[in-house]
N, C-alpha and C positions, 0 to 999 in steps of 0.2 A: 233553571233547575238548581235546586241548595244539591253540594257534592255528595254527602253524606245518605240522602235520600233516594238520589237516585244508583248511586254504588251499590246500598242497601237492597233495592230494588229487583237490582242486573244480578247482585251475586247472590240473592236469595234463592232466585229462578235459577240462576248457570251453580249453587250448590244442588237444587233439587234436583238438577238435572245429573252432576255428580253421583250422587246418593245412589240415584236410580240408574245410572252405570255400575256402581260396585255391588249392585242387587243385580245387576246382570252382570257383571263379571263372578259372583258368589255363584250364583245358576252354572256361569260357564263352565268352572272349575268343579264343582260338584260331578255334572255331566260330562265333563271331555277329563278332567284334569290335565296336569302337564304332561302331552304327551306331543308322538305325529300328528295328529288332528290339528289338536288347540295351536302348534306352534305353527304350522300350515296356516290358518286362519287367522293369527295376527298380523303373519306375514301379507298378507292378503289385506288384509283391515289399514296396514301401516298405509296404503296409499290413497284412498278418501282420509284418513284423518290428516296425513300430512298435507294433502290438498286444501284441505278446510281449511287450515289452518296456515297456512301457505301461501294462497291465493283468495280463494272464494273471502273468507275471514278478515284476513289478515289484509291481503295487496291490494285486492278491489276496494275495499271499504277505506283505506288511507288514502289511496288516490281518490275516489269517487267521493266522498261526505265533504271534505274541502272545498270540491268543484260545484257540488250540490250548493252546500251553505253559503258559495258566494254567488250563485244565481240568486237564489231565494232572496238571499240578505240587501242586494243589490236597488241602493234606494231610489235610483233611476228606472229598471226595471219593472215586469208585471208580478215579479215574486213568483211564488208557489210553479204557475202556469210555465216558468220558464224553467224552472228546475228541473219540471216533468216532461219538458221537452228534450230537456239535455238526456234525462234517464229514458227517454225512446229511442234518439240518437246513439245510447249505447248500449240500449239492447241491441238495435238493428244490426250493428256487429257481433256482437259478445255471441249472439245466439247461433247464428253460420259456423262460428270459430269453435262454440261448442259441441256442433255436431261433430264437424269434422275430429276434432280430438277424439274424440270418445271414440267413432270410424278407429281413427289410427292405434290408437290404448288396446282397443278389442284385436287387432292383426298382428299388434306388437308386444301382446300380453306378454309370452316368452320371454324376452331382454329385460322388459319393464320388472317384471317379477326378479331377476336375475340378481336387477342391479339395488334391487332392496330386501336383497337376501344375499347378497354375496354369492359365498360357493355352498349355497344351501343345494343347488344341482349337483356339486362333487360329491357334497356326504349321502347324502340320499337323492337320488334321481327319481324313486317312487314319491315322493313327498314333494320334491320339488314340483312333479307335474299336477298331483293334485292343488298344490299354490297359487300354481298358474290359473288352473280351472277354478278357482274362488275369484282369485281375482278379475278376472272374465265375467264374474256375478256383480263383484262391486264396482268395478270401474263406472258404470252410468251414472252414478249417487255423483261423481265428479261434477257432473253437467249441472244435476240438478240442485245441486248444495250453491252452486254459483249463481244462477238465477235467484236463488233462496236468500242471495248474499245481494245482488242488487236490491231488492226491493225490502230487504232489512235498513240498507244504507240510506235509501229514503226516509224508514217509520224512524229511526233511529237520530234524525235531521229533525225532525219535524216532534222530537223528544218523547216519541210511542218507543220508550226504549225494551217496556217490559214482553209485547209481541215478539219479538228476534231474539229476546233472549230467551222466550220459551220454548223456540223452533225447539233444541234440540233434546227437550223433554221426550220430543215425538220419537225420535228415531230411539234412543231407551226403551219406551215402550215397545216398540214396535221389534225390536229385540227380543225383549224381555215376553212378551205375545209369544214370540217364533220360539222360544226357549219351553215355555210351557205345552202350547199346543202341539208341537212340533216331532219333539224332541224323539231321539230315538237310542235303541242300546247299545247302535252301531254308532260307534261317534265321529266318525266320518260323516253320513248322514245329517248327525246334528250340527254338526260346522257344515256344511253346503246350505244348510236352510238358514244357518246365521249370515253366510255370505249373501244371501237370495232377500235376505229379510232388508241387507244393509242398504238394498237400492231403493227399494218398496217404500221405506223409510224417508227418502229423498222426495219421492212423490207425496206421500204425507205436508212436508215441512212449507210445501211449493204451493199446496193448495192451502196450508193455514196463512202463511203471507199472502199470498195473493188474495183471501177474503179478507185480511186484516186493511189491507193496503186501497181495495176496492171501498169499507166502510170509510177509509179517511180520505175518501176523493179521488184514488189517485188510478187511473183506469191507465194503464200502459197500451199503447195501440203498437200493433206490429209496425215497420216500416223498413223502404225497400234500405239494402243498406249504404253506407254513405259515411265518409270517411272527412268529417266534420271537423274544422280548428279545436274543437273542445272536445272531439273523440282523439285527435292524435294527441291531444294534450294529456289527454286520460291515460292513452296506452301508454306512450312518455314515464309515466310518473308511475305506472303498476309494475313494470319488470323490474327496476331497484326495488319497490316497496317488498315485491313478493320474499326477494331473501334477507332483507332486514328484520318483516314481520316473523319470518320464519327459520328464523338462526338456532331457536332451538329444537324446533322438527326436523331440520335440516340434519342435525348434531344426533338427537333420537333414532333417526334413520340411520346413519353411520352405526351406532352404538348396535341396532338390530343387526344388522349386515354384518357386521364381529361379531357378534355373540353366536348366531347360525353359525357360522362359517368356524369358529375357533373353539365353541365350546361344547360341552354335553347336551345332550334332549334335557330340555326342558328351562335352559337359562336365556331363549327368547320369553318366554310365561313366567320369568321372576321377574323379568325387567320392567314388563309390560303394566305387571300386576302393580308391582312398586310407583310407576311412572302412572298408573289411576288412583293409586293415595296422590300422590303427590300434587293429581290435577284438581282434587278439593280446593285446600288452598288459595290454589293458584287460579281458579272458576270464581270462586268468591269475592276474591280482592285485586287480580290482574285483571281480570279478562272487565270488572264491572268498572275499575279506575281507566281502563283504557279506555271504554266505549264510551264514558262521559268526558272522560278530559280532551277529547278527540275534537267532537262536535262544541265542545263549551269554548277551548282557547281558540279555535279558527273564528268562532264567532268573536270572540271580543278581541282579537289580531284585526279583526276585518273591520270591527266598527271602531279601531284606532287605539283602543284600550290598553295598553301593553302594562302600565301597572294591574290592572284587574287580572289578564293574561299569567303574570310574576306569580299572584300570590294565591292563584287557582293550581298552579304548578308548587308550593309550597307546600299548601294545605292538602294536594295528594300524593304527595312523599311523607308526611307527616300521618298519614292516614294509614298510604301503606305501612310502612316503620311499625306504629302503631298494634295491626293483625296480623303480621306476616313473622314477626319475630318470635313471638309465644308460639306460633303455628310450627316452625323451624323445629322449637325445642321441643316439642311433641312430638313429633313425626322422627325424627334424629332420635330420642333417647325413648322413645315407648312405641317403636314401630314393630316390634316379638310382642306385644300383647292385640294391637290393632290389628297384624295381619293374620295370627290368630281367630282370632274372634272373627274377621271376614270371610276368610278363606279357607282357615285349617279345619275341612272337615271333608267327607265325600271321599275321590281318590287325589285329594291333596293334603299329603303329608306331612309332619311334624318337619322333616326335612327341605319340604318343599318351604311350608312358612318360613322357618330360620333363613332360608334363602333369601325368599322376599323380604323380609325386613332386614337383613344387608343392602341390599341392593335401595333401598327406602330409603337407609342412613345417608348412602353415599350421593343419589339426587335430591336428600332435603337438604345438604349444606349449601346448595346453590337455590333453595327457596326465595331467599330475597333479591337474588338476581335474574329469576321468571318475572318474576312481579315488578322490579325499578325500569325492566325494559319498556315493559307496557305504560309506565307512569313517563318516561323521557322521550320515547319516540315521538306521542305525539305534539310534542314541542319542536321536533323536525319537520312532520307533518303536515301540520296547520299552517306551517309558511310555506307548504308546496317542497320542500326538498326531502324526496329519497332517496335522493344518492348519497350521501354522506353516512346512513346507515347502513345502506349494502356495502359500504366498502368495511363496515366495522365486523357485519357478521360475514363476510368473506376471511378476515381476520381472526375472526371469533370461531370458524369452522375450522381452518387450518391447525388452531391450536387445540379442538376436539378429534382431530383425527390425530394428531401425533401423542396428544396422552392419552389415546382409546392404541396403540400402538404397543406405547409402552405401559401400561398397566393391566390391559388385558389377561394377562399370562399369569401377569401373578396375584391379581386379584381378582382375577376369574371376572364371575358376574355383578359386582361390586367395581370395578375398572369400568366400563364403558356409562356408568352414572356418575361417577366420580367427574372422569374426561366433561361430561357436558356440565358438570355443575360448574367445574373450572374455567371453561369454555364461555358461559355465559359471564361470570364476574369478571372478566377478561372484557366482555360485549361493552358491560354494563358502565365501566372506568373509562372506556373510551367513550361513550353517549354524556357520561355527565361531564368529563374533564373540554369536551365541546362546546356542548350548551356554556356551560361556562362563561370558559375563553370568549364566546363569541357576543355577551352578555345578554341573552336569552335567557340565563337560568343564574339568580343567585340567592345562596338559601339564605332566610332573615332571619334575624335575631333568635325569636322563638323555636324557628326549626332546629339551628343550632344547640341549642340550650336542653331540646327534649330529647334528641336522638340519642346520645349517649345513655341520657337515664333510663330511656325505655329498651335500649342490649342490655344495662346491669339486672331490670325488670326481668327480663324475658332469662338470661341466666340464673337467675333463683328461680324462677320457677320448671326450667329444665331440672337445677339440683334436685328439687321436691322431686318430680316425675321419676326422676332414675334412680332413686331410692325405694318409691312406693312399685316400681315395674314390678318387683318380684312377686309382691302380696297379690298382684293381680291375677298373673299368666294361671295358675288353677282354675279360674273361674271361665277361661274362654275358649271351653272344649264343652260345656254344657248345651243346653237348651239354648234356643232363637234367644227367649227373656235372659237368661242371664248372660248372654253375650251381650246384648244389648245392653243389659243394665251395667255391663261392666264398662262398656267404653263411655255411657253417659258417667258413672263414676270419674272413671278417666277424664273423660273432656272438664268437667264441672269443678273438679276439684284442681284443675291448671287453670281453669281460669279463674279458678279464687285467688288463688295463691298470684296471682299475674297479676289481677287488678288489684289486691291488695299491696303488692311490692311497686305499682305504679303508684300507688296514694303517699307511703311511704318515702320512694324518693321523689316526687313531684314532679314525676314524669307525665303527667296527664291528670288535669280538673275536669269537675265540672263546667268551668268556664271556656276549656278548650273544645267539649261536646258542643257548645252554645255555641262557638266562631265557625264551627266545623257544617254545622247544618245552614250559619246563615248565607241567605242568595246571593252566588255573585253579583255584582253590579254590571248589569250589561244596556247596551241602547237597542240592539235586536230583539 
């Protein structure tokens, strides 16, 4: 797979699928605004997303794609045949382990909710039980977003990267369905059928993989279970992974559980709102550099390759850098006119937006430290070690709960995005100053050379934006079109100015697009 094409590929799908969240978060906010309801229900939402992202997402697929690729890859072996036995081997656990969870989540709803809400119980005890009672609707989406994640890690192995990244188009819809046909005036009502819709969604995602995974061969047979050298292997390597991969949901949750507990109605729903701009971005360019650089450097680690390995690891820091830094300056200096234009209309208020787009500023300055995580891990990864990054985001959370501490109070809901932005580039210093050190990772000549010029790039083109914010913000209280046309103005005219100021300092050619798509060099 060339990097460039299949990035392109994963983050065109994991944007659409973005998009189509902020069309249901826009629905949401219209119909609940920031109230009891809505903040009940993200409360509720926080634990399938941070699960997803957490485990199913995040922990199974670092440990599992590894162990797959070196079945498969294994030039003594029968390939394919033996991968997909390994991926029965761990269904035959994974699947018991998921019953029972889900059993205990449902009897333990109560705590569960508690402990990611803080003292959402103390300030309101009516609100607090209806939390519970959502959560009791989404908890099963757990089970089945995991299932959804093995058989992702397979198509995803076997480079059908663009299937798994479409799963979670479904559960958007499927939302965004519940939000229309649904909806009611009592908005209590409409959040219980958002919660109901989040599970229903899970069954969706399970049946599109599973006939993706059926047309590529790969027929999973139930088996009795069996606690295999390559299933203990697996489990081994998923509990590090899970809080490495998810150091910043980890951090996000904290941030929710303060914000409930210390602030006013309604600064869970600025935080939230803020933290779905902010996962554009970070869908487009993390989540697609991840899924390919995962499976590309275990494969050429494995078939001995370690310069290919080097500069596969070059070329998507160099990629990132690249989108992620104009994205920064957008989101930071014209986040009053995007959330605007998303959000401010219905019963969400002018005060409500100014919220959200504080809270926007304060997690897009750690934008390029979502994204270098996903670029560096998996060069821990693909040699099998997750422990080294659990011990970083154990590090990395201690330092978001103590400035979610101290910033709270006096920067309100702005303080607990802040903490994790900090949090993260705190993560991010320890993963590369490792790789490093350990000579895994050393950036070449060219990476050097461009990185600088493309921050001075991405800095003039923030100046542009936050001069022209002003001429904007009238135009994103109108009609659907002219909100629309106002942020395509917006988007369009930073990236003029952006690729123009890279031409200028020679921050990026044409001849660097040309190295950028061409195919690693691999033996697999």
């Amino acid at each position: 797979m060339n990097l460039l094409k299949a990035t392109g590929t994963i983050g065109g799908l994991t944007l659409a699928s973005r998009i189509l969240g902020l069309v249901r978060d826009s629905l949401f906010a219209r119909l609940v605004g920031a109230s009891f309801a809505s903040d009940a229900f993200l409360v509720a939402f926080r634990l399938p997303n941070m699960f997803r992202a957490l485990f199913a997402e995040g922990a199974f697929a670092s440990a599992f794609i590894p162990m797959f690729n070196q079945k498969v890859s294994d030039p003594d072996g029968p390939g394919l045949p033996a991968g997909i036995a390994f991926a029965e081997a761990a269904l035959s656990v994974l699947l018991p382990t998921l019953l029972v969870m889900t059993a205990l989540l449902e009897i333990f709803a109560w705590p569960v909710t508690f402990a990611l809400s803080g003292n959402f119980h103390g300030v309101n005890p009516v609100q607090f039980a209806f939390a519970v009672k959502l959560s009791r609707l989404t908890i099963p989406y757990l089970a089945l977003i995991s299932l959804v994640s093995l058989l992702g890690g397979i198509l995803n192995s076997l480079h059908k990267f663009w299937v798994n990244a479409a799963a979670p188009i479904l559960l958007n819809l499927t939302l965004i369905l519940a939000l229309l046909l649904f909806h009611n005036h009592d908005p209590l009502i409409t959040a219980r059928n958002q919660a109901l819709a989040v599970s229903i969604s899970g069954l969706v995602q399970l049946a599109w993989l599973a006939h993706a995974s059926w047309r590529c061969g790969v027929n999973l047979r139930p088996r009795w279970p069996a606690l295999t050298p390559d299933v203990k292997r697996l489990m081994t390597l998923i509990w590090p992974a899970a809080a490495g991969a998810g150091a910043v949901q980890i951090n996000l949750v904290i941030s929710t559980a303060l914000a409930a507990s210390l602030l006013s109605h309604g600064s869970v729903t600025y935080i939230y709102m803020a933290d779905r701009l902010n996962q554009l971005p970070l869908g487009l360019i993390g989540i697609g550099l991840g899924t390919v650089l995962l499976p590309t450097i275990s494969r050429q680690l494995g078939a001995g390759e370690h310069a290919a390995a080097m500069a596969t690891q070059n070329r998507g820091l160099e990629l990132a850098l690249l989108l992620t830094l104009p994205a920064t300056m957008g989101l930071v200096f014209c986040g009053e006119p995007i959330a605007a234009a998303l959000f401010g209309y219905g019963r969400y208020t002018a005060a409500d937006t100014h919220a959200t787009a504080q809270a926007l500023a304060a997690f897009s300055i750690g934008l390029p430290s979502y994204i270098l995580v996903k670029v560096l891990t998996p060069g821990f990864y693909a040699r099998q070690d997750t422990t080294t990054p659990v011990r970083y985001a154990m590090i990395s959370m201690g330092v978001n709960l103590a400035l979610n501490l101290a910033l709270i109070v006096p920067l309100k809901h702005m303080g607990p995005p802040l903490a994790t932005a900090v949090a993260s580039t705190v993560n991010v210093a320890m993963l590369y100053i490792t790789l490093t050190r350990r000579g895994h990772f050393t950036p070449d000549a060219r990476l050097k050379r461009r990185a600088p010029r493309l921050a001075l790039a991405a800095l003039a083109m923030g100046a542009v934006l936050y001069l022209f914010e002003a001429r904007l913000m009238p135009y994103t209280h109108g009609s659907w079109l002219m909100r629309f046309a106002t942020l395509t103005v917006l988007v369009t005219s930073g990236a003029l100015v952006y690729g123009l100021a890279t031409i200028i300092m020679g921050a990026f050619t044409r001849d660097d697009i040309a190295l950028l798509k061409r195919r690693p060099k691999t033996s697999a």
